[in-house]
C-alpha positions in Angstrom: -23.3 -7.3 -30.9 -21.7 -4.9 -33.6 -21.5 -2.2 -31.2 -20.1 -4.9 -28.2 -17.1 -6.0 -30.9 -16.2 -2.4 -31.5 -15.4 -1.7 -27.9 -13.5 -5.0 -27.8 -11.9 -4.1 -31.0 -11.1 -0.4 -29.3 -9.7 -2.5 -26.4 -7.3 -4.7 -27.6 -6.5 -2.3 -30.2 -7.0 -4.7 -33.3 -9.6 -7.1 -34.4 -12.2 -8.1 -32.0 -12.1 -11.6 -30.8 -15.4 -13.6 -32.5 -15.7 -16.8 -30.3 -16.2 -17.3 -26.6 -13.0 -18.4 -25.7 -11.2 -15.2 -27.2 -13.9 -13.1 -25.2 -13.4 -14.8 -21.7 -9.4 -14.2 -22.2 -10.1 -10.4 -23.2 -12.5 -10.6 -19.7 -9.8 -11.9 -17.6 -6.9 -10.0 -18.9 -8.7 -7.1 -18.2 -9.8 -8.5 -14.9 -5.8 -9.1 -13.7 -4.7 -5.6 -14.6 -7.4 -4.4 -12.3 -6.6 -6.6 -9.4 -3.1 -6.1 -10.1 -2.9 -2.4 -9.6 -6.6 -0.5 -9.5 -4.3 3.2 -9.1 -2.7 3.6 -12.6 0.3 4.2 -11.5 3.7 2.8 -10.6 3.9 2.1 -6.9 7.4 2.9 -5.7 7.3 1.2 -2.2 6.4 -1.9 -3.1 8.8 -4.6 -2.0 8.3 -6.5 -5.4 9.7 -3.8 -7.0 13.1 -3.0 -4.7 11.0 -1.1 -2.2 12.2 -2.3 1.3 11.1 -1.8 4.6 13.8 0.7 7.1 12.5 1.2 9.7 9.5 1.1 12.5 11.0 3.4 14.8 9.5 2.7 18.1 6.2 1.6 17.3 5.4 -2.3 18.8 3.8 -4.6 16.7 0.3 -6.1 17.9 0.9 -9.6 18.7 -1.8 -10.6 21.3 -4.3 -12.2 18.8 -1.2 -13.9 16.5 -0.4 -17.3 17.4 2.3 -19.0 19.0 4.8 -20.7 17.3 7.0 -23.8 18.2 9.3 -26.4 17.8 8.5 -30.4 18.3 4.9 -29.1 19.6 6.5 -27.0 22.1 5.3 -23.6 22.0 8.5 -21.4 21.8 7.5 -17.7 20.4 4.7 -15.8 18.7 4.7 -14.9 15.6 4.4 -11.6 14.5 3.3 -10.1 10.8 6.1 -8.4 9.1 5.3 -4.8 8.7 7.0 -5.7 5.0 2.9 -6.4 4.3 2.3 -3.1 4.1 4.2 -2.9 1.4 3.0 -5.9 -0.8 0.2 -6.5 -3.1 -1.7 -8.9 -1.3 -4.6 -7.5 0.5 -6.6 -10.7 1.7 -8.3 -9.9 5.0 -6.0 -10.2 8.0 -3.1 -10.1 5.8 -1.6 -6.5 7.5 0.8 -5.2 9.5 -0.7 -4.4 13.0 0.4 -2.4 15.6 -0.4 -1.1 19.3 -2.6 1.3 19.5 -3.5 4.3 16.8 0.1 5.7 16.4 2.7 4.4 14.5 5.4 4.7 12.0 7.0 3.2 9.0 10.1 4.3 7.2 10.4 3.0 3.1 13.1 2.6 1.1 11.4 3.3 -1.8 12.5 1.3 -5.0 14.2 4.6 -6.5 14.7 8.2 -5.8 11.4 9.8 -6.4 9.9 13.0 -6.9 6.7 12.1 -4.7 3.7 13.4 -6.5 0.4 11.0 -4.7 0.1 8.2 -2.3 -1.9 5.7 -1.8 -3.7 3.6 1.2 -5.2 0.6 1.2 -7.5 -1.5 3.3 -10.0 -4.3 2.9 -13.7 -3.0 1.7 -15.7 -2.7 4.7 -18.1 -5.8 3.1 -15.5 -8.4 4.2 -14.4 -6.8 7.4 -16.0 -8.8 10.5 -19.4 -7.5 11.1 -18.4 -4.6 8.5 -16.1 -3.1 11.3 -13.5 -0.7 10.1 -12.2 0.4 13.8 -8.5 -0.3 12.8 -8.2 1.3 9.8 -6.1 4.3 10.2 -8.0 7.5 10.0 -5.7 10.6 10.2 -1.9 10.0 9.0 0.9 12.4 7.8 3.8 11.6 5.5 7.1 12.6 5.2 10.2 12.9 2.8 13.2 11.7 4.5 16.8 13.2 3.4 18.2 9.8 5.0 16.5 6.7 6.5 17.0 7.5 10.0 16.6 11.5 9.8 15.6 13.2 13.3 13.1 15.1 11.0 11.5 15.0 7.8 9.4 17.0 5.2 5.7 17.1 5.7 4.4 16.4 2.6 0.9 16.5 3.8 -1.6 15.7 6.5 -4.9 13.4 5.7 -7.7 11.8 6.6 -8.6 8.8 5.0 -12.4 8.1 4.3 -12.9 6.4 1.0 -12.8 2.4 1.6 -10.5 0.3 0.3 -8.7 2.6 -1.6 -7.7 6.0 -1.6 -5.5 8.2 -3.1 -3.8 11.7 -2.0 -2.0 14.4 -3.7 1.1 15.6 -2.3 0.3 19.2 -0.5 3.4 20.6 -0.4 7.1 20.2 -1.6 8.6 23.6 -1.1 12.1 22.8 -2.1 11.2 20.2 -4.6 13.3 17.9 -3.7 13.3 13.6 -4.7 13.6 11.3 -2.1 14.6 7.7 -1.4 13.2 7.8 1.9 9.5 7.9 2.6 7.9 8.0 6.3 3.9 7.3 7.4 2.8 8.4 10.5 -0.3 7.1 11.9 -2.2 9.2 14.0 -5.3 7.8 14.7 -7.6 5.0 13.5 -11.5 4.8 13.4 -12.0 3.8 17.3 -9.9 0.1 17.9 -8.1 1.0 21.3 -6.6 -2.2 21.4 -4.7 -1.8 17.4 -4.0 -0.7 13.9 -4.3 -2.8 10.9 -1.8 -1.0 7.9 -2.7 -3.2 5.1 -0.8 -1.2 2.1 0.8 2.6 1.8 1.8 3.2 -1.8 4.3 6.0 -3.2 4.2 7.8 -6.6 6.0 9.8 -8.3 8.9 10.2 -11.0 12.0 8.6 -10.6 14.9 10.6 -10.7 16.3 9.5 -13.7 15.9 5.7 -15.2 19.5 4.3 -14.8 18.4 5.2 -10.4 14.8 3.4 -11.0 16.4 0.1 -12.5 19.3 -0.3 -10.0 
């Protein structure tokens, strides 16, 4: 019990909590910080936070499977998911952006103008996928630093392959010119096997901001 209270203690940074009730909110303070985040870092592409969605270029949103939508029971349009999930927090399964195919693309605004240092991509873990399928999770992708939102060409800031489920982080390869950028683009190139489509559930950006005043406005 001593030893439990000193970690507790080293924790909150002050006396440890000695009834239940004190415990369970230690437990599930601890518990939101980790759902909220899980990286460590500030994630400057998430809409919540100013980062906004540019551009899709020409990739075409999977809408088969997505239902129709109507007015007065009359079944106008289908609905279509935003590719502005794959830059929120909420990773529930289904809740991504999906697309044709294994290629696409997605241009962020990111939030401020950012020295790009990791990035970050998310998907649901493979226990709460249908029959543990991961097929549209995207396998190999590229990113690159955009000088403006709809530059002809871009940066490379690296080329990877992601294989850790649900979360994975990469370091920035290269940034010969060091340069910050407000612009951020993902490029899909494959996915593990779905012929039909992609799920993008979250793409993350970090980095440090070019100066404070940019970062809060």
């Amino acid at each position: 019990k001593q030893w439990y209270q000193r970690r507790v203690r080293a924790a909150q940074g002050g006396a440890a909590p000695t009834d239940m009730a004190g415990i369970q909110d230690l437990i599930d303070q601890s518990l939101g910080r980790f759902a909220a985040d899980r990286v460590g870092m500030p994630d400057y592409a998430l809409e919540s936070s100013g980062g906004i969605v540019f551009t899709i270029g020409e990739t075409e949103p999977y809408t088969k499977d997505t239902p129709w939508m109507g007015v007065f029971g009359i079944s106008i349009w289908k609905s279509c998911k935003t590719p502005r999930l794959a830059i929120q927090a909420n990773n529930s399964p289904g809740n991504c952006w999906s697309f044709f195919g294994d290629h696409g693309t997605l241009t962020v605004q990111l939030s401020a103008q950012v020295f790009p240092e990791f990035f970050t991509l998310d998907h649901i873990p493979l226990e709460l996928a249908p029959g543990k399928n991961a097929s549209s999770a995207p396998k190999h992708f590229r990113v690159l630093g955009l000088d403006y939102g709809n530059a002809p060409k871009g940066h490379v800031l690296g080329n990877y392959e992601f294989t850790k489920f649900p979360i994975e982080t990469f370091a920035v390869q290269q940034n010969p010119y060091e340069k910050y950028f407000r612009f951020i683009k993902i490029e899909v190139l494959s996915n593990y096997g779905n012929k039909d489509y992609t799920c993008l559930y979250r793409f993350r950006v970090h980095g440090k901001p070019h100066d404070i005043d940019t970062y809060n406005g």
